[in-house]
C-alpha positions as CSV (number, residue, x, y, z in Angstrom):
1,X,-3.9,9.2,-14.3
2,X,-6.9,10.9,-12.4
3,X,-8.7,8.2,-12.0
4,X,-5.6,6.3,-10.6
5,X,-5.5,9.4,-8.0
6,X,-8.8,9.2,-7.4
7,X,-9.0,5.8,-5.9
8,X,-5.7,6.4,-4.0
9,X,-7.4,8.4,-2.6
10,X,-10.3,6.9,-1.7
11,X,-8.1,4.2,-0.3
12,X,-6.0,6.3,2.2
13,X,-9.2,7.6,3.0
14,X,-11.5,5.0,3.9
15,X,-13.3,2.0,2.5
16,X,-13.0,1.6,-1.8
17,X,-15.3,-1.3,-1.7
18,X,-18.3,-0.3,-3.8
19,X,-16.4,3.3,-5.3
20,X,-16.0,3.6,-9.1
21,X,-13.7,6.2,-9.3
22,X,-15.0,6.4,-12.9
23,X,-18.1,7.3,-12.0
24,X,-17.0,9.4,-9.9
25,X,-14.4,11.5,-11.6
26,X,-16.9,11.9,-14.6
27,X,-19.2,13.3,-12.5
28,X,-16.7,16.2,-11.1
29,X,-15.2,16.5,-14.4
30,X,-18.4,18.0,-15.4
31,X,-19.6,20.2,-12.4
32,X,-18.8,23.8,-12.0
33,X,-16.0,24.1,-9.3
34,X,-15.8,27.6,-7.4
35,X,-12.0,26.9,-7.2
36,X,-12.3,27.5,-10.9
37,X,-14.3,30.6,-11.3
38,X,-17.3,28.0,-11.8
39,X,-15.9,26.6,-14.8
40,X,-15.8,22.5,-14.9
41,X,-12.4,20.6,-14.6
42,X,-13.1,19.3,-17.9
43,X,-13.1,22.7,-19.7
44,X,-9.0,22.3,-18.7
45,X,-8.3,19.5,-20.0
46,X,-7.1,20.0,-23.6
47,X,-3.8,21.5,-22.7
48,X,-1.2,19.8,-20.5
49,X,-1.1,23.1,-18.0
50,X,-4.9,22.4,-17.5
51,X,-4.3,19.0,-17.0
52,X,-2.0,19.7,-14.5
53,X,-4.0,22.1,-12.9
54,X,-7.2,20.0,-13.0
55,X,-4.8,17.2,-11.1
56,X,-3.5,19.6,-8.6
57,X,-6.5,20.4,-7.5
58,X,-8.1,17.0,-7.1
59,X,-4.4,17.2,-5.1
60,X,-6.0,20.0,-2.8
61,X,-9.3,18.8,-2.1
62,X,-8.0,15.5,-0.6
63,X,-5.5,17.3,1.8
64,X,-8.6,20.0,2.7
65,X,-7.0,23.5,0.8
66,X,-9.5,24.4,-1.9
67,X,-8.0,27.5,-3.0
């Protein structure tokens, strides 16, 4: 599902060619996010609220509201 959203993204965005959303999603699954009191995204992600919050989110940062 988030990866799925992630390349969307990219796509309505700019170019995709060459962007592993993968990759990329890994990467900010595991980085502190000041949105989340510096916790990671990943640290949400064994409960469906956190799941859905972690999404929402990733919703935010593509439309430019962070908080």
């Amino acid at each position: 599902m988030l990866i799925g959203m992630v390349q969307t993204m990219v796509e309505q965005s700019g170019d995709p060619n060459g962007f592993d959303a993968a990759r990329w999603l890994a990467g900010w699954l595991a980085s502190p996010v000041p949105a989340l009191a510096g916790a990671t995204p990943s640290s949400y992600m064994d409960t469906i609220e956190g799941q859905r919050l972690v999404a929402e989110l990733l919703a935010r940062t593509q439309s430019g509201v962070y908080a």
